[in-house]
N, C-alpha and C positions, 0 to 999 in steps of 0.2 A: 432468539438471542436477546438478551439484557437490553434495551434500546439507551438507558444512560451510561450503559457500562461501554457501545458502540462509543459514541460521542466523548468518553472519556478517553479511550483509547484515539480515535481520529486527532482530537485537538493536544492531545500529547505527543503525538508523531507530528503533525505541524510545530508543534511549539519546538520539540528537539530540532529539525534538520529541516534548512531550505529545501522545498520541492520545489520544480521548476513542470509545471504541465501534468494535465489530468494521466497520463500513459506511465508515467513516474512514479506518481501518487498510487496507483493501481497496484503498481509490482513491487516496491517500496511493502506498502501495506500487506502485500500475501507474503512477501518475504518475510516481513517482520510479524507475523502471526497474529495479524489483528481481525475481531471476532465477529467479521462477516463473514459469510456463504462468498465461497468464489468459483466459478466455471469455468473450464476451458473453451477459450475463444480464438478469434481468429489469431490476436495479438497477444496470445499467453492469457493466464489467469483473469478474469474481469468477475468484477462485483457488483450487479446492480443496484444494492443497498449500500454499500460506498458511495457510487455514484450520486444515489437521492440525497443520501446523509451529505454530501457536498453543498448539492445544491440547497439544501434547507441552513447550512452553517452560513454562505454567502448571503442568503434571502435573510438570515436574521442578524448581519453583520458581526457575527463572530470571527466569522475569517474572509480575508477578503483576499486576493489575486490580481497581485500588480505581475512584475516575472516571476516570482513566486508566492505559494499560500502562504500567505499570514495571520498568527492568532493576532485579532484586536482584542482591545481593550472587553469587552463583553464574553468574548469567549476565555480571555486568560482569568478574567471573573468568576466565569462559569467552569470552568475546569478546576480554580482551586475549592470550588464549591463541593466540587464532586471529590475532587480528595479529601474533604474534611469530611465527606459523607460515606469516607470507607470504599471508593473506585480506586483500584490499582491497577497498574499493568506494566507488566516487565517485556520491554520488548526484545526479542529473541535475537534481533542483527543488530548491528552498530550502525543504528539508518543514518546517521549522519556525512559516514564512510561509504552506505548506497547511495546517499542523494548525489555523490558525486559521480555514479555511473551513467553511462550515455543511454538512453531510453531501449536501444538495439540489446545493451549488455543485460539491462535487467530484465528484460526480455526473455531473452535465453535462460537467465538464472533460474529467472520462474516458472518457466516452462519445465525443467526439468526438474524443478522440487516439485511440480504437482504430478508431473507421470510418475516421479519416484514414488510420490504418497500412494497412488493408484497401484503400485505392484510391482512400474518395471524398474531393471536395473540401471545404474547410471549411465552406464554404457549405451545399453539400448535408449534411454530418454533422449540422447545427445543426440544419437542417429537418428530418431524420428524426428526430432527437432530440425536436425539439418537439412530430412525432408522434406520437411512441412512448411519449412520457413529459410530455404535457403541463402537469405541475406546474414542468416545468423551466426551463421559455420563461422565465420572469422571469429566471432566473439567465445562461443562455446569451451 
C-alpha cells in the first residue's frame, strides 16, 4: 500500500473527527476504509501498520494525544501538502458521528463488517460475535 497515500488518509481522519484512545482509532479506521491491512484480533479488526504509522506521526509531532489525537501544526502542513500532491480519500462512514461511539460499540461494528467481508451473513457475524466477546451482545 501507498505509504503517503496511508498518512494522507490517517491525518484526515484525525483532522475530521476527535478520537479519544488508540481501540477507537483502530475501529474508526477499519470502519471508515482506510488503506491498511487489518486482522482479526482479540478486540475486533487491528492494524499493525496503523499502529506504527501512529507511532511515527507522534515521534514526528504531527499529531500529538492529549484526550484526544490531534493534527498539529506540521502534520496539518503536511497533509495539505499531500492534497496538492493529488492524495485524496473519501471516507466511507461519517467518522465523526463514530467518534462519538463507546469503544464496546465500535467494536461490535467492526467485527461484524469484517466476518461479513470474509463470507458470513450478518446474522451469523452477530452470533459469533456475541460468542467470542460476550460483553458485546448489548451493543450488537
Amino acid at each position: 500500500m501507498d505509504y503517503f497515500n496511508q498518512i494522507h488518509a490517517l491525518l484526515t481522519l484525525i483532522d475530521r473527527a476527535p478520537i479519544v484512545g488508540e481501540r477507537r482509532l483502530q475501529k474508526i479506521a477499519y470502519l471508515a476504509d482506510l488503506p491498511f491491512r487489518f486482522e482479526l484480533r482479540e478486540m475486533g479488526p487491528y492494524s499493525f501498520e496503523l499502529s506504527a504509522m501512529m507511532v511515527k506521526l507522534l515521534e514526528t509531532d504531527m499529531i500529538t494525544l492529549e484526550e484526544t489525537y490531534i493534527l498539529m501544526e506540521t502534520g496539518r502542513s503536511f497533509l495539505d501538502r499531500l492534497s496538492k500532491d493529488g492524495y485524496q480519500i473519501e471516507l466511507s462512514e461519517d467518522v465523526t458521528l463514530l467518534s462519538r461511539f463507546t469503544p464496546d460499540r465500535l467494536e461490535a461494528m467492526a467485527t461484524v463488517k469484517y466476518l461479513k467481508e470474509i463470507g458470513y451473513s450478518e446474522e451469523t457475524a452477530k452470533k459469533k460475535v456475541a460468542i467470542l466477546r460476550p460483553n458485546l451482545k448489548a451493543v450488537l
